[in-house]
C-alpha positions as CSV (number, residue, x, y, z in Angstrom):
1,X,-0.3,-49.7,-29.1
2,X,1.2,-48.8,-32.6
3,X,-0.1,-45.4,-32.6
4,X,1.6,-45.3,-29.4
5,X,4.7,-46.1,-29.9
6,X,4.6,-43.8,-33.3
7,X,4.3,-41.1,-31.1
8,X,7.2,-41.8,-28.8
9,X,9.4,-42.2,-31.4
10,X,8.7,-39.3,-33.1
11,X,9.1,-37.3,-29.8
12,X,12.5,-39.2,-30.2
13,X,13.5,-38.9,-33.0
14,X,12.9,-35.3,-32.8
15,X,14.9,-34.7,-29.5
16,X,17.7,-36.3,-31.6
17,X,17.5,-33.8,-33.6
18,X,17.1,-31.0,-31.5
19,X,19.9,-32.1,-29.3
20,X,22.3,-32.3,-32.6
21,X,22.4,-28.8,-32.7
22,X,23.9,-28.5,-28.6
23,X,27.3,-29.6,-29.8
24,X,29.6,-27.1,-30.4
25,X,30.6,-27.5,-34.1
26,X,27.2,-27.4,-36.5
27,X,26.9,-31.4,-37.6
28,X,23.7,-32.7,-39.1
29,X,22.1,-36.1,-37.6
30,X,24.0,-38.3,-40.3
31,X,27.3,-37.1,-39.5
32,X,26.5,-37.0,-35.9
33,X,26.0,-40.8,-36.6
34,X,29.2,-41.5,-37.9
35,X,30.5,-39.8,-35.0
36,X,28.9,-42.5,-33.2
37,X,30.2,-45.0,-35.0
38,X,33.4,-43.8,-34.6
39,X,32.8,-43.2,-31.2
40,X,32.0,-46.8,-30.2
41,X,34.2,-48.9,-33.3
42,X,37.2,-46.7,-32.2
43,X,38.4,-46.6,-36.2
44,X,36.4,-47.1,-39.5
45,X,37.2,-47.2,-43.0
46,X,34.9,-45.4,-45.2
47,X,33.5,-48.2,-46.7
48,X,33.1,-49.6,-43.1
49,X,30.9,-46.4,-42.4
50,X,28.8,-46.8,-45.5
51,X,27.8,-50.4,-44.9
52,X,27.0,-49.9,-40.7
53,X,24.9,-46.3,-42.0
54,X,23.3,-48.2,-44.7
55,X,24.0,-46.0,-47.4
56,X,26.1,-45.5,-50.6
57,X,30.3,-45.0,-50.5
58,X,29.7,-42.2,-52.5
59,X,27.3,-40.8,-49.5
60,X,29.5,-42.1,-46.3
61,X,32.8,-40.6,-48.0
62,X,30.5,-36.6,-47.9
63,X,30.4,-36.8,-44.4
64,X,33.5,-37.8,-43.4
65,X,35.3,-35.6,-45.8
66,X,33.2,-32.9,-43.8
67,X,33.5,-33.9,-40.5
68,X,36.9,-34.1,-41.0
69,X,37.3,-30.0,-42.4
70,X,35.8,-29.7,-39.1
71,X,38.5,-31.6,-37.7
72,X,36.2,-33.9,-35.9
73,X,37.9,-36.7,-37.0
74,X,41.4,-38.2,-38.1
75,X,42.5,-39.8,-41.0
76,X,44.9,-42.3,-41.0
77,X,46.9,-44.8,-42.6
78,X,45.0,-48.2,-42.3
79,X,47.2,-50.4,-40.2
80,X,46.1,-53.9,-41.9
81,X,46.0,-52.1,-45.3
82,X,48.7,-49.1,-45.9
83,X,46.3,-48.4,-49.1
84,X,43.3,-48.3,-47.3
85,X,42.4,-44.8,-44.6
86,X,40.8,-45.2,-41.2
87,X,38.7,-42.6,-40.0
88,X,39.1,-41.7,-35.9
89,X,36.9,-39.7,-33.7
90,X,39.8,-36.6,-33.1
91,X,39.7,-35.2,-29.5
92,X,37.4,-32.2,-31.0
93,X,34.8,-35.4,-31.8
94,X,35.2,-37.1,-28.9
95,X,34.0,-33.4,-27.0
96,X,31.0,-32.9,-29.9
97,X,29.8,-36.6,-29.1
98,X,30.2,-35.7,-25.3
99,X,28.3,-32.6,-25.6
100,X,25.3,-34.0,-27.3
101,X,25.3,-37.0,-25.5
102,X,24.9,-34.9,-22.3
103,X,22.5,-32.4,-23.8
104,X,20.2,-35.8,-24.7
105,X,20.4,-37.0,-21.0
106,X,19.3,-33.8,-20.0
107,X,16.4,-34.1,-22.1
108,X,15.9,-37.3,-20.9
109,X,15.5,-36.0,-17.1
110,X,13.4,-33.7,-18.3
111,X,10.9,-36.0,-19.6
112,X,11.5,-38.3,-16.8
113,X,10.8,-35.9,-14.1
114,X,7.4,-35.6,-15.1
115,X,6.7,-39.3,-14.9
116,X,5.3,-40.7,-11.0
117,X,8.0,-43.0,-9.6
118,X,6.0,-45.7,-9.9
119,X,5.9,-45.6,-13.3
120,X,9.8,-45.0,-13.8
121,X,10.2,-49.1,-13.1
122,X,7.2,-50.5,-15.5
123,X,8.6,-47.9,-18.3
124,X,12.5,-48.7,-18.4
125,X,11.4,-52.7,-18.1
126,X,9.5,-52.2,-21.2
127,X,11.4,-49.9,-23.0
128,X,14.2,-52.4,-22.3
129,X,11.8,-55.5,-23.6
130,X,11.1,-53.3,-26.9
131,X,14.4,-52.7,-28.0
132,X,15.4,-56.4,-27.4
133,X,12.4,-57.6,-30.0
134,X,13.6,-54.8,-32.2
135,X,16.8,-55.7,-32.1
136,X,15.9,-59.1,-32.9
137,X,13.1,-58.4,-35.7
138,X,16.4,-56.2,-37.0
139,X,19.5,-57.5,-36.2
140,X,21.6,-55.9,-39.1
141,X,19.4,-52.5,-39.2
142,X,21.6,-49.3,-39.6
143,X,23.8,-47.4,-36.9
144,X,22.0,-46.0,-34.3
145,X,20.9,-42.0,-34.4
146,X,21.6,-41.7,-30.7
């Protein structure tokens, strides 16, 4: 079962990384996944980004200084704390999130189309059961790299 589910994640993992590269400005994975963050917080600090990623300021604050040359994001005046800067997905984000998001369904279909219909139903009730447990073994585990 573990050796199992190994496997499928890796065939994951590496469609998320393959897919990455269908949007149409060249992101890696980790700033795709503050685009994500952005994406489904609406607006981040940096230090907000850092702690939901999991990784240093120092880290966070590279890859939304570059996503933001890219002008995949906005930066704007905090509005609880003039000092502080929020980071927003700009429209050009919003379409690369859109764009990969779309070229991982595909994917998705593609796998899925090779599946019998009868094991559609047994396959999204456990996938569905597994990332529930996960989600509870690791409620405060990173943002997510889909």
């Amino acid at each position: 079962m573990v050796d199992a589910l190994l496997t499928s994640a890796r065939a994951l993992v590496g469609m998320a990384i393959q897919t990455v590269a269908e949007g149409p400005m060249p992101v890696t994975v980790a700033q795709h996944r503050v685009l994500l963050l952005l994406d489904e917080s609406g607006g981040l600090s940096v230090t907000d980004v850092a702690t939901r990623l999991g990784v240093d300021q120092s880290n966070a604050s590279r890859h939304c200084t570059r996503l933001d040359e890219l002008g995949l994001v906005d930066r704007r005046e905090a509005p609880a704390d003039r000092r502080s800067v929020e980071l927003r997905l700009s429209p050009a984000g919003r379409r690369q999130v859109r764009a990969v998001r779309e070229a991982r369904r595909r994917w998705a279909r593609a796998v899925l189309t090779r599946l019998d219909s009868d094991e559609i139903g047994p396959l999204v009730a456990s996938l569905a059961t597994f990332a529930a447990a996960a989600d509870s073994v690791h409620p405060d585990s990173p943002a997510p790299l889909l």
